[in-house]
N, C-alpha and C positions, 0 to 999 in steps of 0.2 A: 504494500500500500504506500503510495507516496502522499507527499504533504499537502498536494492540492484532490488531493481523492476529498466525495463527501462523507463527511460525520452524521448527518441529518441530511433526509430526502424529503421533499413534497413539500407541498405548500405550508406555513405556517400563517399564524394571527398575528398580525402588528404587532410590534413593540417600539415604544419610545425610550430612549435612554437619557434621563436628565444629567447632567456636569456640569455645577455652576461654579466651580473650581477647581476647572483641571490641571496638571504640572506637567512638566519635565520633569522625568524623572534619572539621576544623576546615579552611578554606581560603581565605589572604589571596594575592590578588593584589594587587601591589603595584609601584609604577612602577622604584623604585630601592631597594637594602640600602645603608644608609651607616651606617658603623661609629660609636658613641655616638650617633648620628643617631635620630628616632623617623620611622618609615616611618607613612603612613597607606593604607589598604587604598583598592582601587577599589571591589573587591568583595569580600564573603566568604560563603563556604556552608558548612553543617554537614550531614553527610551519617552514614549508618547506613557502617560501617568493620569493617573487622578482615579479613583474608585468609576466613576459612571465611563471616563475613555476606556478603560481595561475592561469594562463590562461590551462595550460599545466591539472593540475589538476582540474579544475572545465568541462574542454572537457571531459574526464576517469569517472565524474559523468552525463555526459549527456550522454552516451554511444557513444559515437564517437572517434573512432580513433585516436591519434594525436601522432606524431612525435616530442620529442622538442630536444632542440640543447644547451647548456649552458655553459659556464666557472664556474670551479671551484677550489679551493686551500686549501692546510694546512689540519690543525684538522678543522675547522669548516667545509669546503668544507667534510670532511667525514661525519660530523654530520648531515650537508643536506643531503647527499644520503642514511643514514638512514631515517632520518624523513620523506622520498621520500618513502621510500619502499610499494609498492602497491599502489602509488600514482599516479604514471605516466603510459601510453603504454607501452612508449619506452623512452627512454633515451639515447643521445649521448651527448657525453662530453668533453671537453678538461681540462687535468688535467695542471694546470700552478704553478708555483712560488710565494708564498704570503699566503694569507686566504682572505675565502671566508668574505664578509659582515655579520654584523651584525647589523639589525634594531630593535628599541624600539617602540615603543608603550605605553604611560601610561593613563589610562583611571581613570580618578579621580572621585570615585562614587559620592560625596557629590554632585557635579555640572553636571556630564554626562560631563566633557569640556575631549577633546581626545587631549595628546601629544605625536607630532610621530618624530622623530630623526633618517636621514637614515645613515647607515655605507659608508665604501669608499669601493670598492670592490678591487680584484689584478688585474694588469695587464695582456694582454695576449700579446705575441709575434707576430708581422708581421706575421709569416708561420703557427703558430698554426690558429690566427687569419682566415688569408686567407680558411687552411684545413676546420675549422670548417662552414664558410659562404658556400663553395663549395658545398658539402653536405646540407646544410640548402636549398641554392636554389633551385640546381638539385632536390630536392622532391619536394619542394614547387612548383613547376611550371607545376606540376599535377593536383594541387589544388586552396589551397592557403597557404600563407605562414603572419604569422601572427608578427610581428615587434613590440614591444612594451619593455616596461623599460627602466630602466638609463643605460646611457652609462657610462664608465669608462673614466676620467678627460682625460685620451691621444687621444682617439676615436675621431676622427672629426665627426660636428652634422650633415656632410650630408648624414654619414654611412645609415643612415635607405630611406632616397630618393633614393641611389645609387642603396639599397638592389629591393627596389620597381619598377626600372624602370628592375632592369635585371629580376623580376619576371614576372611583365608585358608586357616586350618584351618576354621571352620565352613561353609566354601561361599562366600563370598562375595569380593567383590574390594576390594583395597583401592588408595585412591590416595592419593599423598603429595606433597607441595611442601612441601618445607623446604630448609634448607641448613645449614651445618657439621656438628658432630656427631652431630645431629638425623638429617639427611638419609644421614649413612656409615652409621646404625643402621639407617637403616629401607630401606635397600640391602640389609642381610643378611637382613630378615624377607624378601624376593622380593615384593615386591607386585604390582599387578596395574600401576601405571603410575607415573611419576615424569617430573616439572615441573622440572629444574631452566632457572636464566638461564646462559649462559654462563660469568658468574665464578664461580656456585654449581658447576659443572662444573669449572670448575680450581682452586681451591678444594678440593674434592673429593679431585682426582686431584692435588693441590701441583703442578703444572707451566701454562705458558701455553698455549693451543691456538690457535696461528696461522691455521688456512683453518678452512672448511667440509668438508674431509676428515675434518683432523684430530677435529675435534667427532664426525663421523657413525662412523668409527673407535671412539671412546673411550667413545661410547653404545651401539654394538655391542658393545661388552666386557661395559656392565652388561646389558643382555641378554640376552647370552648366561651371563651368570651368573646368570640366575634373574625379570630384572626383562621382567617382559612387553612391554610398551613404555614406549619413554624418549624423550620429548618433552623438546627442548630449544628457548631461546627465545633467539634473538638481537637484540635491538632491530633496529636499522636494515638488519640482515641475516636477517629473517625468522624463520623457528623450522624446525627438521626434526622427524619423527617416525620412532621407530627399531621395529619390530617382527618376526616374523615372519616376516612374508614379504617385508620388504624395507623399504631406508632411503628416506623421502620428504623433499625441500625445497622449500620453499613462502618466494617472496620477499617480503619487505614492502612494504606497499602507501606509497605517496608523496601523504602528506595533513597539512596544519597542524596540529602536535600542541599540544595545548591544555592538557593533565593526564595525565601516566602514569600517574599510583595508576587501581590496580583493572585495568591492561591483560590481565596475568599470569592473573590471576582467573578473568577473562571469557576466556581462552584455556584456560585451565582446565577451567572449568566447561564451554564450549562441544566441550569433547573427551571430557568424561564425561557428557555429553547425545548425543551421536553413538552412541556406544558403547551406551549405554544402550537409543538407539533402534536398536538392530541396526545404524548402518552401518559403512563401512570407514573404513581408517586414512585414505586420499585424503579421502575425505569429511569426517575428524574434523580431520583440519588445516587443510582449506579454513575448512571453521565456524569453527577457532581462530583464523586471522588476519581472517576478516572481524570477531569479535566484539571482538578487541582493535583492531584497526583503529577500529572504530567507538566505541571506551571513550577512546580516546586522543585524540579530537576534543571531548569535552564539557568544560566545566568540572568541578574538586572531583576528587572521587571518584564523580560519576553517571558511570553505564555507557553503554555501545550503547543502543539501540532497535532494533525488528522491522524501522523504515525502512533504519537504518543495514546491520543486515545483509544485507537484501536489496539493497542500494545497491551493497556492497562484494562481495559472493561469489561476482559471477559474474566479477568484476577480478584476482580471487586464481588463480594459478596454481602448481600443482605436479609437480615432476620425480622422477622414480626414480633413486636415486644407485646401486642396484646395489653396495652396500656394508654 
């Protein structure tokens, strides 16, 4: 199988991908961090960034359609739309005042320890603001419409719940990956699914969740309070999926991790590509852990490939927790 074979056949349901603060995303690997010390890199990559682009792009490698929406600024804001090129479907944009963000990443070989430091992005104007959500909606409400990354310091946190109930009231589905206050708001809008990581889950709930009970328990609450499915991600203990008809877990695959930015994403994206393609939850979870399995092997922030996933999805296995 090569890298341009498809992952995903046949028509899918729209998707909109919101990024109202995407980066560049910057990446030194480096042998040792020594304090007042100057490290020199072995290598470094600068890669297209931000939670909603890596969703936007890891959709374009499952062959699925996607829509995304973004702010951008300055010389850097041009240097994304390079590093963008062929990356995306489509592209809409709001060009603003300032420069785009800048995020690090430095991956220190001697120990495997990853430090990541995010930039600040520009701001965007009330009207521009408002134009570009307009458009983000209106699509998404064919579909789904997919909410995730940082907001910028002016944004209030209930922007992404506000986003979700107008998706939701107009027909369409909304999905979120946030966390703190972000993520407790856009809990109450009910959306159609939600991301979080395990600590964004306790976090959440203020308290620690010991097993994989506890976790498939406490996402069966939001749930059953309105949240259609509630995928949760456990690094090194896999991710479960809560919906419907019942709680799935699916264990992690055992492979040299090389870079975690974008694992999340690409687990993401590869569950709102499932869904989209009509299948079920077994099926959207399997996707999800072969695609982040396969993001957590590359350098930077490059994702999976078509190889990776088919490498990995038939290795993924998942159980009914009947909870």
């Amino acid at each position: 199988m090569t890298d341009e074979d498809e992952v995903l056949t046949g028509e899918s349901q729209p998707i909109g991908v919101l990024s109202l603060n995407p980066a560049v995303d910057m990446t030194y690997e480096i042998p040792r961090l020594l304090e007042d010390q100057k490290a020199h890199a072995v290598t470094t990559r600068f890669d297209p960034g931000g939670n909603g682009i890596n969703v936007g792009r890891a959709l374009k490698r499952l062959n699925t359609w996607a829509q995304s929406y973004c702010v951008t600024g300055g010389e850097i804001g041009q240097l994304l739309q390079c590093l963008l090129h062929d990356q995306l479907d489509w592209l809409d944009r709001e060009e603003v005042a300032g420069e785009t963000r800048i995020n690090g990443t430095f991956i220190e070989l001697s120990t495997r320890r990853q430090y990541e430091v995010n930039g600040i992005g520009p701001e965007i104007s009330p009207t521009q603001l408002n134009e570009l959500l307009g458009r983000f909606v209106e699509y998404s409400t064919q579909g789904f419409g997919v909410l995730t990354g940082a907001l910028q310091r002016t944004l209030p946190p209930t922007l992404y719940a506000e986003l979700a109930r107008r998706i939701r009231e107009a027909g369409g589905r909304a999905v979120v990956d946030s966390h703190d206050v972000a993520l407790r708001h856009a809990v109450d809008a009910r959306p159609f699914l939600i991301k979080p990581n395990r600590y964004e889950l306790e976090t959440l709930l203020d308290r620690p969740l010991a097993s994989l009970e506890e976790v498939a328990s406490e996402a069966r609450e939001l749930q059953q309070g309105g949240v259609e499915y509630v995928c949760v991600s456990m690094d090194g203990d896999g991710a479960l999926l809560v919906g419907p008809d019942n709680s799935y877990h699916a264990a992690a695959l055992e492979v040299v991790v090389r870079s975690s930015v974008g694992a999340g994403d690409s687990m993401l994206a590869a569950l709102v590509a499932a869904f989209a393609h009509g299948q079920t939850a077994v099926e959207a979870l399997r996707l999800g852990i072969a695609c982040a399995t396969g993001t957590v092997t590359q350098p930077g922030t490059e994702l999976f490939s078509a190889r990776d996933v088919e490498n990995y999805l038939g290795d993924v296995t998942v159980d009914r927790l009947d909870i």
